[in-house]
N, C-alpha and C positions, 0 to 999 in steps of 0.2 A: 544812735546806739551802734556800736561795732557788731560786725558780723563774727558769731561763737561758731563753729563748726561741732558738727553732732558729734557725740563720742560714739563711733564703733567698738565692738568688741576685740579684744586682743587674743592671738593666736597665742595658742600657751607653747607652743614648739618656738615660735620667731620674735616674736612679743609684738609685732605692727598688728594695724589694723585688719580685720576680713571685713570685705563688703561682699556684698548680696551674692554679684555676681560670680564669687568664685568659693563659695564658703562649705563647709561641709560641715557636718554635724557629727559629734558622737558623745554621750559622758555627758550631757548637756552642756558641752563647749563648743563654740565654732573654731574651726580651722580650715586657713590659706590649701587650695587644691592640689597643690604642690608639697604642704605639708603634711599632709596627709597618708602618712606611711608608717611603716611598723618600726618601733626604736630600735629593733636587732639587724633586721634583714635588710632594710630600705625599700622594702616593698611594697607598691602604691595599694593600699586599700580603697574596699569599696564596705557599701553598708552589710554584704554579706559574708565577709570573713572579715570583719574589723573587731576587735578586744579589745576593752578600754577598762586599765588596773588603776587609780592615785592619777589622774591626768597623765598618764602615758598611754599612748595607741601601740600597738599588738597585734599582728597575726597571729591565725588562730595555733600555727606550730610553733611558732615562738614564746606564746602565752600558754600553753600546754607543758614547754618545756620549762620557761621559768616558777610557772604556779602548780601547774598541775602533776599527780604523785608520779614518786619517781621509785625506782627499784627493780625488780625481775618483771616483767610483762609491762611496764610501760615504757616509752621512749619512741622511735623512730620508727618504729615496726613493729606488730605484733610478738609474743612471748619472746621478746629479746633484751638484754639486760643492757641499759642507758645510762652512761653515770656521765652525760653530756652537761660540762658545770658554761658550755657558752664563750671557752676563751680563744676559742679560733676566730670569733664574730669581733672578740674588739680591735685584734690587731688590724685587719682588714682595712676598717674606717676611721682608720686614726686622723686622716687629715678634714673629714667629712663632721660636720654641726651637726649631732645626737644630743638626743635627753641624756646619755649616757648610762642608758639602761642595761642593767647586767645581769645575768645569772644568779640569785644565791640562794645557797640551801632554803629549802622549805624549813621555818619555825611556826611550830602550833603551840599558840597561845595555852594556857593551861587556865581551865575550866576552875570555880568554885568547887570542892568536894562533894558529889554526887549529881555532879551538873552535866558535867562533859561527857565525853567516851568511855564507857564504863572499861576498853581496852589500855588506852591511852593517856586517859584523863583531860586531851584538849575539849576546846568548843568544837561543837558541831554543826555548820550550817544549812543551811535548807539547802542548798545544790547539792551535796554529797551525801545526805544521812538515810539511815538505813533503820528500821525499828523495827525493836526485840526487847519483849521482854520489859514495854513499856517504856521503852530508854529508847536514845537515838545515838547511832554508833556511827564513826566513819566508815565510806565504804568499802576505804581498805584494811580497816580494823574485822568489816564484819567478814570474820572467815572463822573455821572449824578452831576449837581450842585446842586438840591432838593433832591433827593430821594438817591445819592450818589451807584447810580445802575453802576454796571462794563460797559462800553460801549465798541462798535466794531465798523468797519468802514458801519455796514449796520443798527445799531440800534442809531448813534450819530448826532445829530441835532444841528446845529451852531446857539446859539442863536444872537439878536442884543446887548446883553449887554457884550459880546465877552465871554461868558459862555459856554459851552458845555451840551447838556440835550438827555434826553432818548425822545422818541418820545411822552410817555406818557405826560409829565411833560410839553413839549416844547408844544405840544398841551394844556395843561391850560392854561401854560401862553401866551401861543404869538398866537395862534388858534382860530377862529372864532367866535361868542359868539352866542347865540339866539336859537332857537325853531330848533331841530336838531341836532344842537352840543353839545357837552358835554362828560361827560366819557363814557359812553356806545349810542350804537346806536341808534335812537328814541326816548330819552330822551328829558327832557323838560329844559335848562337850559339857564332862561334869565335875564342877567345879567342886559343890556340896558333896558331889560321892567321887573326890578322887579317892578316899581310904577302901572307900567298898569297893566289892567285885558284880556286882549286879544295877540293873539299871533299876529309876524306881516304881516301885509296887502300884499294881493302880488295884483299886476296890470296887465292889458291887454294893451300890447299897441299896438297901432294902427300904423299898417304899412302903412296905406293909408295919416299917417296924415302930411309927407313932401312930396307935391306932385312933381315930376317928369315934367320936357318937354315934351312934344305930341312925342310918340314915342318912347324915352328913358327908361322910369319906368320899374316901373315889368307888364308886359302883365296884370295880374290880377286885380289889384288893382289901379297901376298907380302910386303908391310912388317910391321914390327914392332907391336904391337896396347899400348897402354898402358892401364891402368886407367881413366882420365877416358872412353875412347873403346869401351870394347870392349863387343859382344855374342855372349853365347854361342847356338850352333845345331850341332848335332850333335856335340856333345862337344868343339868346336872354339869359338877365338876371332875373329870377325870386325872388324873395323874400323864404326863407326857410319854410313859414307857408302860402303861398300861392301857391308852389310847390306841389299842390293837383289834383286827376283825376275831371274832369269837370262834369261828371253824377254824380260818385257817392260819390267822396270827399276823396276817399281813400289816404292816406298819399304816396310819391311817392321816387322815388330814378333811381338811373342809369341805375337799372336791369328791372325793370317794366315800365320805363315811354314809350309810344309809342306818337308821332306828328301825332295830328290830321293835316288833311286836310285847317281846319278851323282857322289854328293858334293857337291851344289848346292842353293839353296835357292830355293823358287819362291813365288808366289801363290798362291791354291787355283784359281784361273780356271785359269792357267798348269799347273798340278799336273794338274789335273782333265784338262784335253787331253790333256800327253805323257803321264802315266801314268794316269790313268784307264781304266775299263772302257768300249770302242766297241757299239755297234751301235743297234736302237732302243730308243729313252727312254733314253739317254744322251747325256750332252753338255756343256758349259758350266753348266750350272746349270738348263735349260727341257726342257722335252721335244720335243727336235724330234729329227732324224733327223739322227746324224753317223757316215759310214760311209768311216773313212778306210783303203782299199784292201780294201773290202768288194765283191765281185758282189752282182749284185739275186737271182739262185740262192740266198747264202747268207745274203743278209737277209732271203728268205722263209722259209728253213729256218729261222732263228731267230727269226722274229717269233712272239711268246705266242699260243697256239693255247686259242680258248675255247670249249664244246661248250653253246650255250644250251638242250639237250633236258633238261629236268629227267625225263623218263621213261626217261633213259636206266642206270639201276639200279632195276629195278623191287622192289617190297616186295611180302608176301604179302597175301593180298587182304583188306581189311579195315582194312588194319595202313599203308598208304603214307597220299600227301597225298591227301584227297577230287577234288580236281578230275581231277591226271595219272595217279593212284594209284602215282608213285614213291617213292623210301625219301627219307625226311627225315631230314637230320641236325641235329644241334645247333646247328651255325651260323647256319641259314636257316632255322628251327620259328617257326611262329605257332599260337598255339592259338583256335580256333573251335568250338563244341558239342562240347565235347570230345576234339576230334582236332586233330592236327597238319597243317599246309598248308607249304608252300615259300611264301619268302618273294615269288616270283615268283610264283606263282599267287593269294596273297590278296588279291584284287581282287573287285571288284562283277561279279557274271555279267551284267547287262545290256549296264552302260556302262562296264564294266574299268574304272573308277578306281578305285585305290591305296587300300586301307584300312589302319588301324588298331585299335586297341580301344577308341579312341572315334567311332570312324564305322560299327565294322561291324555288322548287323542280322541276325543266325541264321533265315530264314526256313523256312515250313514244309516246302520243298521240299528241304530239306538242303544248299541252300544257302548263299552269305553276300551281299549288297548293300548296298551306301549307302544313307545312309535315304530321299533322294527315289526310289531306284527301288522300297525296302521298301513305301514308302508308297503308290505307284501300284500295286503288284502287289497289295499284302495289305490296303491301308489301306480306312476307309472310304469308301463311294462316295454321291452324292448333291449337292445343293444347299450348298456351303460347305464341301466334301471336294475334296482332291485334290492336287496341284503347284501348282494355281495355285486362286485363287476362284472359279470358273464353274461354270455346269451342268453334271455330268455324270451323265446319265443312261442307262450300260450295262445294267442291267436296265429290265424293264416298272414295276417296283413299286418304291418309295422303300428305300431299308435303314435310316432315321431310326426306331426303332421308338418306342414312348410307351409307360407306366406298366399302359394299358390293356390289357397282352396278356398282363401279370403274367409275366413269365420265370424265375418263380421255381417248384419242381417243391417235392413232398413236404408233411409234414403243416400245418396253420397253425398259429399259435396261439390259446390259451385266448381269448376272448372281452374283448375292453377290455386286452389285455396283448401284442399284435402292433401291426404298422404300422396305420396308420389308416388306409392307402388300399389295402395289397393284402391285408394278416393276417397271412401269415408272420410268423416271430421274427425279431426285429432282433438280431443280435448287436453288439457293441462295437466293433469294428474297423470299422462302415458304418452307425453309428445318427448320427441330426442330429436334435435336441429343438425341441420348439417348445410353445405352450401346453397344444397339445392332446394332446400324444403323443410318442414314439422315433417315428421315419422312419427306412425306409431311406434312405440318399443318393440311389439312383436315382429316389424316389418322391419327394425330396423337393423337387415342383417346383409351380409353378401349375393349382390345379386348372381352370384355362381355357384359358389358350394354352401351357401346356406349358413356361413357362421357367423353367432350372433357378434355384432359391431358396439365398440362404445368411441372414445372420443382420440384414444392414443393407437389406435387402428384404423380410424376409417380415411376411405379414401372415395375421393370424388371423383366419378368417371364424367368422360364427355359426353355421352349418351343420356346425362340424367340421371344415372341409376350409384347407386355404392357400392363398395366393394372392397375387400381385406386386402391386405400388401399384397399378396401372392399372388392374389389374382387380377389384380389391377396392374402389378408388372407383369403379369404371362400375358395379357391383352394389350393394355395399353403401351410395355416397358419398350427399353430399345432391343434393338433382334441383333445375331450377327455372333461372332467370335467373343467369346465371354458370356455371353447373357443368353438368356434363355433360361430351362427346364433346370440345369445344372450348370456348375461352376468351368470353365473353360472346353464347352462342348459346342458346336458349330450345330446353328439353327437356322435355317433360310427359311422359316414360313414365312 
């Protein structure tokens, strides 16, 4: 049998075959990758700007300009007028193998009667249409019927002549006319009273004037309550302008009305007076004094009577609050060194201010204080002690003690295995290292002037011992022109 060769698909631009390798898709056609370009421009498409109209390919500005609307705001650029019909493009590629694809006017088909655009009469297809009114309109059709304004589905107003209008317009014509309405707010435009000289009349009408059954009406008045107007308030129907407080007439609602007593309905102001409770701390809303047919006899008999003696229930001895030694109860307990205080009592015994559990100071006299008065009573005394920075020297003798008086009792330790300046064992909780040794904390200071050392001052002398810059360079430093006591002064020690 002779060999048939497969039939490939045919390029609709070239008419040869496309194979695999070079083929591209669009319109469910294949086309050569070469052929692959827009009929106007020659410009190589890909699958994201490629158009495809009747088997011809199309960029997307080429396909815009041949199909898509043309007129004021569409074309090359925004709100600019395009009447680009395409004939610069053909002369260009005259000698070039096109579809010979051209420019020509847009024609729209014309619709069945009452099929199409209710503007235009064509069809309308799903990429363009616009719905109103139950119809489907182009999207250049769908604009204002007056003003010819582009409309949206939140600015488009269905008129009754089955027109479509912007709101402004739709508002002239089909919009309320008289003293108020018109194109701007507050305006004067009256249409019905151009003849007359006054704007029009408004009325008061009288709720009272269909009177109601004995019973049924509105409480107030006695007319008949209808649906549009009524408010309910005590299982009854009121009238909307008769829904007032009964003293003072104040306009009422569901959050302020209160039921009188009397079958009436009031304010809470109003409420609060005739039926509220009298005497002191009542009243309108404040606490002042209203004593309406009250004697000053029986507003003293009723005034709240308060007994500020916290000792007046005493506790057993031991067992009350330290200061009053009355009983404490729950309400009023503060706890201090382990005992309970009245909440009026826990105060500083010097200077009675108010403490807390972050002010108060358990001192050793079993009482409590604030900390400056802790500190004057219990604290240290001396040179740079006290409430404030000054001298204070109540004893004969300094309380500043130093290293040298060893305050440490009991056995030392082993030899080269204790502190290096007193011997005792250093424990873990108060050791500070340095080259030569554990230090206690308190030891661990200048062995000259005594100040205490940490790790960005200390210095190690050759002698064993430590010592602060200062004084490890006035000992140990170099001597001589420059150095010494001060800055360029001659020291021969």
């Amino acid at each position: 049998m002779p060999f048939k060769p497969v039939d490939n698909p045919k390029c609709p631009k070239c008419g040869k075959s496309v194979y695999a390798a070079e083929e591209r898709v669009a319109g469910g056609l294949k086309w050569h990758k070469m052929c692959f370009k827009c009929g106007l421009c020659q410009k190589l498409l890909d699958s994201t700007n490629c158009s495809e109209h009747e088997g011809e390919l199309y960029c997307k500005v080429c396909h815009a300009r041949k199909f898509g609307p043309k007129g004021y705001g569409f074309g090359g650029g925004a709100g600019c007028l395009s009447m680009d019909t395409g004939d610069h493009l053909k002369g260009e590629n005259a000698g070039v193998r096109t579809n010979g694809a051209c420019l020509e006017p847009r024609v729209i088909a014309k619709a069945p009667p009452g099929e199409g655009c209710p503007r235009c009469g064509g069809f309308v297809y799903a990429a363009e249409q616009m719905l109103a009114r139950g119809r489907a309109w182009h999207k250049e059709c769908f604009k204002c019927g007056d003003c010819l304004k582009r409309l949206d589905s939140t600015n488009c107003c269905e008129g009754p002549d089955k027109d479509i209008y912007c709101k402004v317009c739709y508002a002239k014509k089909f919009g309320p006319k008289g003293y108020g309405y018109g194109k701007g707010a507050g305006v004067l435009q009256s249409d019905p009273y151009a003849n007359g000289d006054h704007a029009p009349k408004t009325t008061v009408v009288d709720t009272a004037a269909i009177q109601a059954p004995p019973g049924k009406g509105c409480p107030r008045c006695g007319g008949v309550v209808y649906a549009a107007e009524q408010v309910l308030a005590k299982g009854r129907e009121w009238h909307r302008k008769c829904f007032k407080c009964r003293d003072c007439t104040k306009t009422l609602d569901s959050i302020i009305a209160c039921d009188g007593p009397d079958s009436e309905v009031y304010c809470k102001t109003c409420y609060g007076k005739k039926w509220g409770p009298h005497g002191y701390g009542f009243a309108c809303g404040s606490g002042f004094l209203q004593t309406d047919g009250l004697s000053e006899e029986e507003i003293s008999a009723n005034r709240p009577y308060y007994n500020p003696d916290t000792t007046s229930i005493k506790a057993p001895k031991g067992q009350g609050c330290p200061r009053c030694g009355g009983m404490v109860f729950a309400a009023e307990q503060q706890l201090a060194k382990g005992t309970m205080w009245h909440k009026k009592c826990f105060n500083c015994a010097e200077c009675h201010r108010p403490l807390d559990s972050m002010l108060a100071c358990d001192g050793p006299d079993k009482e409590i204080h604030c900390r400056s008065c802790y500190a004057k009573l219990f604290g240290p005394r001396g040179f740079g002690y006290g409430h404030a920075p000054t001298l204070v020297s109540t004893d004969s003798e300094p309380t500043i003690t130093y290293t040298e008086q060893l305050p440490f009792t009991g056995q030392k330790a082993a030899k080269g295995k204790g502190c290096p300046r007193c011997g005792f064992p250093v424990y873990a909780a108060e050791q500070m290292h340095s080259k030569n040794g554990t230090w206690h904390r308190r030891c661990f200071s200048c062995a000259e002037c005594h100040k205490s050392l940490d790790s960005t001052n200390l210095n190690d002398g050759p002698n064993g011992e430590i010592y602060c810059r200062s004084c490890y360079g006035r000992n140990f430093g170099p001597k001589g022109v420059g150095f010494g006591m001060g800055a360029g002064t001659l020291t021969m020690a």
